[in-house]
C-alpha positions in Angstrom: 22.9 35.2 -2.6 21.6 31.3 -2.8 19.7 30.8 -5.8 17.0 27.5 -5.5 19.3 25.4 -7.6 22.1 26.1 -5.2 19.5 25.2 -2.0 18.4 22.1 -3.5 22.2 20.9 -4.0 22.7 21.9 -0.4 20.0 20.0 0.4 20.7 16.9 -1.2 24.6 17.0 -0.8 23.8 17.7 3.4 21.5 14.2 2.8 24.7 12.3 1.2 27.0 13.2 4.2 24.6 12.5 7.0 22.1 10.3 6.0 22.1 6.4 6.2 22.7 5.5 2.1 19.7 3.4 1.9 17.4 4.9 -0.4 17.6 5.8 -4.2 16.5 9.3 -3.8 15.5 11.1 -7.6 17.3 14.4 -7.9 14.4 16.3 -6.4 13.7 18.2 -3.4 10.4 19.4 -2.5 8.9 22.2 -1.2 4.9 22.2 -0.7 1.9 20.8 -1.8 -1.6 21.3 -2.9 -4.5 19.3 -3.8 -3.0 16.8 -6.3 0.1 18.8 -6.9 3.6 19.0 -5.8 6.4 21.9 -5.8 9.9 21.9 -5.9 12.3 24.3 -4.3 12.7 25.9 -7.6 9.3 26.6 -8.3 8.3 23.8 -10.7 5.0 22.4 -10.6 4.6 17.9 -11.0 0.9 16.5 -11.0 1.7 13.9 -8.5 0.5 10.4 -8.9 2.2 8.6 -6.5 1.0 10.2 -3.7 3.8 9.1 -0.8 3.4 5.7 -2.4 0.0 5.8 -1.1 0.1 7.8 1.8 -1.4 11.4 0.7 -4.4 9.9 -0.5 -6.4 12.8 0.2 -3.5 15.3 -1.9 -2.0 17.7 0.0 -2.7 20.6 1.8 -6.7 19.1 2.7 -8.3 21.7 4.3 -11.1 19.8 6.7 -7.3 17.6 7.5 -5.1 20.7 8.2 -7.9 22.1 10.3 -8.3 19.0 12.4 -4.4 18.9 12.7 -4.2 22.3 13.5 -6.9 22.2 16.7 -5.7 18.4 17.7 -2.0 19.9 18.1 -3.3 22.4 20.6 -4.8 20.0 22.5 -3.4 16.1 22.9 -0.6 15.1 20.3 0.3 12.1 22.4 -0.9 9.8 25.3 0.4 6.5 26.1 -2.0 3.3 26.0 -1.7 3.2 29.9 -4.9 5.7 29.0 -7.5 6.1 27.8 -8.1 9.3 24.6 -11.9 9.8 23.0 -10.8 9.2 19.5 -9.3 5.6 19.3 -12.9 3.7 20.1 -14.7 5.7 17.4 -12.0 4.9 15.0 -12.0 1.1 16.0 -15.4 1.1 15.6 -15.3 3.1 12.1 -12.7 -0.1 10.7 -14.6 -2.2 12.4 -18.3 -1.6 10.6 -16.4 -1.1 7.4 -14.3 -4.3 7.1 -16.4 -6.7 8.5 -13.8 -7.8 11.3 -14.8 -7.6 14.9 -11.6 -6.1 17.1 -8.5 -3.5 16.1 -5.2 -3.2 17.4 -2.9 0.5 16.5 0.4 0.5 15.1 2.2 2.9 13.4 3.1 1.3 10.0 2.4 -1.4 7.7 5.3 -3.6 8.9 4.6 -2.8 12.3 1.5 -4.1 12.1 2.3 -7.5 9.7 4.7 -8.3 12.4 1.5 -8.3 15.1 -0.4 -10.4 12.8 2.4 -12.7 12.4 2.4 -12.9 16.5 -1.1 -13.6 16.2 -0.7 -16.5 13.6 1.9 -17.9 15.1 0.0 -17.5 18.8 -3.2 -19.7 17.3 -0.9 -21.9 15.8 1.1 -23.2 18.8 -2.0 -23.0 21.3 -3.4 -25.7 19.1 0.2 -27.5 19.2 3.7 -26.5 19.4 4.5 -28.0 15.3 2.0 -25.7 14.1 3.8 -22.4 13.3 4.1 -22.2 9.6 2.8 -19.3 7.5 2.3 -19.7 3.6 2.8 -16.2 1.5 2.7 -15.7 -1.8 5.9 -15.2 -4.5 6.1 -12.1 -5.4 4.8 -10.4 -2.4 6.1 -8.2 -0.4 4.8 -7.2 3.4 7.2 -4.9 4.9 11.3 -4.6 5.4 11.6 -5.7 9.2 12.8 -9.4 10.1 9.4 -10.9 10.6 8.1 -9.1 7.6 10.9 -10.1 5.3 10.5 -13.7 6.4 7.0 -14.0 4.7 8.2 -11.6 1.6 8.0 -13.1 -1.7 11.4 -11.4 -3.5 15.0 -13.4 -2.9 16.5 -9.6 -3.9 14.3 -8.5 -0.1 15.7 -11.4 1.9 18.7 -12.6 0.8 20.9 -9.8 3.0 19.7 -10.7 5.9 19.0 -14.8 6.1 18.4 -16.8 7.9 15.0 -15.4 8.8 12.0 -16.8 10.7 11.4 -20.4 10.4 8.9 -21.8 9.0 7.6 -19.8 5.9 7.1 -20.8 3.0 5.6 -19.4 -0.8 3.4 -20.3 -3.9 3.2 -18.7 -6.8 -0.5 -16.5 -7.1 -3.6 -18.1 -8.4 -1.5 -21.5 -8.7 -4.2 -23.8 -7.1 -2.7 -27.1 -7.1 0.7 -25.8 -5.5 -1.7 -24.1 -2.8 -3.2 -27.0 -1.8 0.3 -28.9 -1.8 1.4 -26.3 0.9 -1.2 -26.4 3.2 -0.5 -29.3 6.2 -1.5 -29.6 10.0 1.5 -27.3 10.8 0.0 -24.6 9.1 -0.6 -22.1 11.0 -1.7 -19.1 8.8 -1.2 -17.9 4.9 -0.8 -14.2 4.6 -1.4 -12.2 1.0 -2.0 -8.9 -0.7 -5.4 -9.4 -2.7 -3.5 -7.0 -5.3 0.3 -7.0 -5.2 1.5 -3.5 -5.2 5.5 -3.7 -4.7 4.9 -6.4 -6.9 4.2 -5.2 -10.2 0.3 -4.4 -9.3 -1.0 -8.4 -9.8 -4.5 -8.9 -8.9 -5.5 -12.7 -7.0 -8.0 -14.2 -8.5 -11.4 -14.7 -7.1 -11.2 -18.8 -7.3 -7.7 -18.9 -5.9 -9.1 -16.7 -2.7 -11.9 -18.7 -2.2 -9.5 -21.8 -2.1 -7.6 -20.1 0.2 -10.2 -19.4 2.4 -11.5 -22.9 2.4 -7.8 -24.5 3.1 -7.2 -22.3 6.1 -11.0 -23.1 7.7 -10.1 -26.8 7.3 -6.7 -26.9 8.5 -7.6 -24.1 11.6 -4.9 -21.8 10.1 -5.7 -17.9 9.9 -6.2 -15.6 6.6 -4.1 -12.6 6.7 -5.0 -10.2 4.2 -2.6 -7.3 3.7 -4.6 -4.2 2.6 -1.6 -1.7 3.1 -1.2 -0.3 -0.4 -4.7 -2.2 -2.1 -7.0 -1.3 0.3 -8.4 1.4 2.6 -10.3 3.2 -0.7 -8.1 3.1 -3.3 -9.8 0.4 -5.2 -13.5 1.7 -4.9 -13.8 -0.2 -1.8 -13.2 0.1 1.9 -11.0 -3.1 0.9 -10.2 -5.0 -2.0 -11.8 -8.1 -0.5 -15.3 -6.6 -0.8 -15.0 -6.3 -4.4 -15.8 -10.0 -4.9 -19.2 -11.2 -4.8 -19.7 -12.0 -2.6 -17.0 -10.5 0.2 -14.3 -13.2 1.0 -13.5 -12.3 4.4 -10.3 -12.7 6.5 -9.4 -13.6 9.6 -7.0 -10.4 9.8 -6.8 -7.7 8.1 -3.7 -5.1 8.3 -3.7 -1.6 6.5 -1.8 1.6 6.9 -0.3 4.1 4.6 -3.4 6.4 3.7 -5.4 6.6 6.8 -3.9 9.2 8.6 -3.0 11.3 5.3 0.4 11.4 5.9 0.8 11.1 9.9 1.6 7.7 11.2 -0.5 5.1 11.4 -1.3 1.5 10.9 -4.1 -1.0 11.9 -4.8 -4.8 12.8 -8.6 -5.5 12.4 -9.2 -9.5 13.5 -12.3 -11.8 13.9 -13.1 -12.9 17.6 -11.3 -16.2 16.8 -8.2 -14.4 15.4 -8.5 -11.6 18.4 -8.1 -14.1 21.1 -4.6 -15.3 20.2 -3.6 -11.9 21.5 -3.7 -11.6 25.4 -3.0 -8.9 27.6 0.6 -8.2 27.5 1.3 -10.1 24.7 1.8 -6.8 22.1 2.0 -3.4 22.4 2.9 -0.3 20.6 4.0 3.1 22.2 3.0 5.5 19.7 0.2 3.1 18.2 -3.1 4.9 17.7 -2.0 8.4 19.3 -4.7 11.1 19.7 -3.5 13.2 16.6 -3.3 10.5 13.8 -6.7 8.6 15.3 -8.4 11.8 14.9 -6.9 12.7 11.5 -8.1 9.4 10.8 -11.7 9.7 11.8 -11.7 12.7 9.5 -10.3 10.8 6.6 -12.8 8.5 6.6 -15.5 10.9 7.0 -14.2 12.2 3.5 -13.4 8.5 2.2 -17.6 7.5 2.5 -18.7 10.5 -0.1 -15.3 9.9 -2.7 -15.6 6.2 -3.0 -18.2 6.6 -5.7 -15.7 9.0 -7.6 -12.9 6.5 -6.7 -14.3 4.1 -9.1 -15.8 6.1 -12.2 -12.2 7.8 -12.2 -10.0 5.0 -11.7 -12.2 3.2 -14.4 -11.5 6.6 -17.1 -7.9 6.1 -15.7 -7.6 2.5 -16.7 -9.4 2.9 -19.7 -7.2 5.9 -21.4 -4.9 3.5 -20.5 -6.0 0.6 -22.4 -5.9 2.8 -25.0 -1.7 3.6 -24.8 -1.6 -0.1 -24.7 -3.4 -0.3 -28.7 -0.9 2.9 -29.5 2.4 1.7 -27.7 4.0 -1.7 -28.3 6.1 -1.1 -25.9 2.8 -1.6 -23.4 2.3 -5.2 -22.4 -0.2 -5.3 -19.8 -3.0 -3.0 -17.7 -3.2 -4.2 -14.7 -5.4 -3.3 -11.0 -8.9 -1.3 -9.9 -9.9 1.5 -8.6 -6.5 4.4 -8.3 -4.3 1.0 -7.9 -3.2 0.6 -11.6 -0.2 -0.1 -13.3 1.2 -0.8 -16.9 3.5 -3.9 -17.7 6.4 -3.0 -19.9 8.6 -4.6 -22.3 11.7 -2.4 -21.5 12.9 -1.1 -17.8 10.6 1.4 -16.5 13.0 3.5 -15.2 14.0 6.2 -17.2 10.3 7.0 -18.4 9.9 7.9 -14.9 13.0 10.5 -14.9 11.5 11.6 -18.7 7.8 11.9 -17.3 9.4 14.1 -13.7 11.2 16.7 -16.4 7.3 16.9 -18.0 5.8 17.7 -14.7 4.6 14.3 -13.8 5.4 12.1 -10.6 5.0 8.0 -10.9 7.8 5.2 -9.9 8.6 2.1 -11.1 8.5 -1.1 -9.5 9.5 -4.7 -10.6 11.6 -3.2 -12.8 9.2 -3.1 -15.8 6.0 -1.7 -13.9 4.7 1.9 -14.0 2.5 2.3 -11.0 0.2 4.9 -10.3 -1.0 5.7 -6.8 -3.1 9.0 -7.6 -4.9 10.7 -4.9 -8.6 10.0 -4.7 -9.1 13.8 -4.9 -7.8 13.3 -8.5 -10.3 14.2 -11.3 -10.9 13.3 -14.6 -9.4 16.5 -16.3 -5.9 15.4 -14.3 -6.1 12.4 -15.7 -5.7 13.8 -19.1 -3.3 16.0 -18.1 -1.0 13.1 -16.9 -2.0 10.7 -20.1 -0.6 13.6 -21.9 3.1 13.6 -20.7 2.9 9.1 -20.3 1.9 8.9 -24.4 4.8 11.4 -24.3 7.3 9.5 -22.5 6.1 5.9 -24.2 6.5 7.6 -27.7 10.0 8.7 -27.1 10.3 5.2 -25.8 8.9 3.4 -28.5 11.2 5.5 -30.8 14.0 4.5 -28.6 13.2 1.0 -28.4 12.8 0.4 -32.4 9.3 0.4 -32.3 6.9 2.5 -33.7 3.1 4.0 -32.6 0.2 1.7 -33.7 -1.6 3.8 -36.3 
C-alpha cells in the first residue's frame, strides 16, 4: 500500500524523468486549496503567501469563482477571435473605466502581452521614421522570459544565455534622473517599467522620477509602457499602482496579467487612442487571448476586487507595519519595502533557506534577488493570518540571527 510520502516521491521523481529541468522545484507537492491555505499530499497544512506568485489572488477554492467556472465550462470554454463571445466587451470595458486607458487587447500571459506592447512601441516608432525603434527599461527589471521580453529585462543573469537579443534596448538605473534624461534621443521610441519592481527585489519608482519619465516620452513622441503584471491589478490598494500618486501618472500602455483570471490564463494590453493606433488589423493576434472562460472568470474577479480594495490597504498597511517591527528586533532585516499585499524585506544574508525553515512551519513565501523575502498574500488574507505568518517569519529570522552571529534587539 502507497503511503503519501511514497506518492509524493513518485510524483516528483516522474517530474525529474520527464520534465524539461528548468525550474528549481521545493520538495513539495500539493494537493488542494482553500481560502488562504494550501495542502500537501501528506496532509500538512502552509498559510500561503505567495499565492502562484501572484496569480490566486482571490485564495483558493473561491466559491462565487468556482461557481462561474463550473456554469461557463458547460457552456463556451473556447471561441476563436474570428467571433464574436458576450464577455470580452464588458471586460474591456471594466479595464478600461478602471485604468484610465481607452482600448484592450487579450493575451494569455504577462510576456505575451509585453511582447504586443513592444510591437506597438516599436510600430509608433518607425511610422514616425525608420531610426526610431529604441526602448529604454530600467536595471533591475524584469518583463517576462521570451526573446522580446528578455531584450528589455534589466538582469545580465536573464539574458546572457540567449544574446544577441533585440536591437536597440537600452537601461538606467531607477529614480536616477540625470542618466534618464542622458538616454532619451529622437530614436526613442518607447521606455517600458514596472512602477514597483517585483522579480526585482520589490523596489518602488519614485513619484519625481515617473513624472520625468512621463515628460521625456511626451517630448520625444516615445510611448510609456507600464508593466502592472505583478504591482498592479489590486494588490497595492489600487486598480494600479500608477493611481497611487497624486495625482495619477498615466501611461500610454498598460500590460497586466497574473491575478485576473484567478488562476486561468490570462493577460491584457490596455492603450491610449495614440498608442492603440500603432496596432492595425492584422498586425497581432492571439489564439487563446481573451477566451470565454477566463474573460468571464475575470468579470467576476473584478466584481470581487471593487468591495476588497478597501481591505487591501488597511491589511497590507498591518502587514507592513508588524513588519517594520521585525526590522527593530532582527538585525538581520535591512529594509521594508512596497504597498498594499506587494511587500518585501531586504536581507543581509541569502534569503533562501528562511524560506525552506518557514515551509517546515507551515508557511509559503520565496525569495528573490537573492536577499529578498517577498510576500504575495491573497487579498482575501485577514488580519489574524497575518499574525499567524509574523509568527513563524520572527521564527525563522531568530534562528537566523542566531545563525548569523547576531542577536534580537531587546
Amino acid at each position: 500500500m502507497e503511503t503519501a510520502a511514497s506518492i509524493a516521491q513518485e510524483v516528483m521523481d516522474l517530474e525529474k524523468e520527464y520534465l524539461l529541468q528548468n525550474y528549481a522545484r521545493y520538495p513539495l507537492v500539493l494537493s488542494h486549496g482553500k481560502g488562504a491555505y494550501l495542502w500537501d499530499v501528506e496532509g500538512r497544512r502552509y498559510l500561503d503567501f505567495i499565492s502562484g506568485i501572484g496569480v490566486n489572488a482571490l485564495g483558493h477554492d473561491h466559491p462565487r469563482i468556482v461557481a462561474v467556472i463550473a456554469e461557463q465550462a458547460t457552456r463556451l470554454i473556447h471561441s476563436s477571435n474570428l467571433y464574436y463571445h458576450q464577455y470580452q466587451g464588458p471586460l474591456a470595458k471594466r479595464i478600461v473605466e478602471s485604468s484610465g486607458m481607452a482600448r484592450v487587447f487579450f493575451g494569455n500571459t504577462g510576456t505575451e502581452v509585453v511582447e504586443g506592447a513592444l510591437k506597438m512601441v516599436r510600430s509608433h516608432g518607425t511610422k514616425i521614421h525608420p531610426g526610431k525603434f529604441e526602448i529604454i527599461s530600467l536595471e533591475n527589471s524584469f518583463h517576462g522570459r521570451t526573446l522580446g521580453a528578455l531584450s528589455v529585462t534589466g538582469q545580465p543573469k536573464y539574458r546572457k544565455d540567449f544574446e544577441p537579443l533585440l536591437p536597440g534596448a537600452g537601461f538606467v538605473p531607477k529614480n536616477d534622473i540625470p542618466a534618464l534624461e542622458q538616454a532619451f534621443s529622437e530614436h526613442t521610441a518607447g521606455m517600458i517599467l514596472e512602477v514597483i519592481q517585483g522579480e526585482g527585489g520589490v523596489f518602488p519608482v519614485s513619484q519625481d522620477y515617473l513624472v520625468r519619465v512621463r515628460e521625456l516620452c511626451d517630448r520625444h513622441d516615445a510611448l510609456l509602457v507600464f508593466d502592472e503584471t505583478q504591482c498592479g491589478v489590486g494588490r497595492p490598494g489600487t486598480y494600479f499602482s500608477y493611481q497611487n500618486f497624486d495625482p495619477p501618472i498615466l501611461p500610454d500602455v498598460m500590460v497586466a496579467a497574473k491575478p485576473i483570471a484567478c488562476g486561468l490564463p490570462l493577460g491584457f494590453i490596455a492603450a491610449n487612442e495614440k498608442a492603440a493606433a500603432a496596432i492595425a488589423p492584422g498586425m497581432h493576434g492571439s489564439t487563446f487571448g481573451g477566451g470565454p472562460l477566463a474573460c468571464r472568470v475575470a468579470l467576476e474577479f473584478f466584481d470581487l476586487l471593487d468591495d476588497l480594495l478597501p481591505q487591501i490597504r488597511r491589511v497590507g498597511a498591518y502587514f507592513r507595519a508588524r513588519l517594520l517591527e521585525a526590522r527593530e528586533r532582527y538585525p538581520i532585516v535591512k529594509q521594508v519595502r512596497g504597498q498594499g499585499l506587494i511587500l518585501g524585506v531586504e536581507l543581509a544574508i541569502p534569503g533562501s533557506q528562511l524560506v525552506l525553515d518557514a515551509m517546515e512551519e507551515g508557511f509559503l513565501m520565496n525569495c528573490t534577488h537573492g536577499n529578498v523575502l517577498r510576500f504575495l498574500p491573497p487579498y482575501i488574507i485577514t488580519e489574524s493570518e497575518v499574525d499567524e505568518a509574523m509568527a513563524v517569519l520572527e521564527k525563522v529570522l531568530a534562528k537566523a540571527d542566531r545563525d548569523a552571529g547576531a542577536s534580537p534587539a531587546s
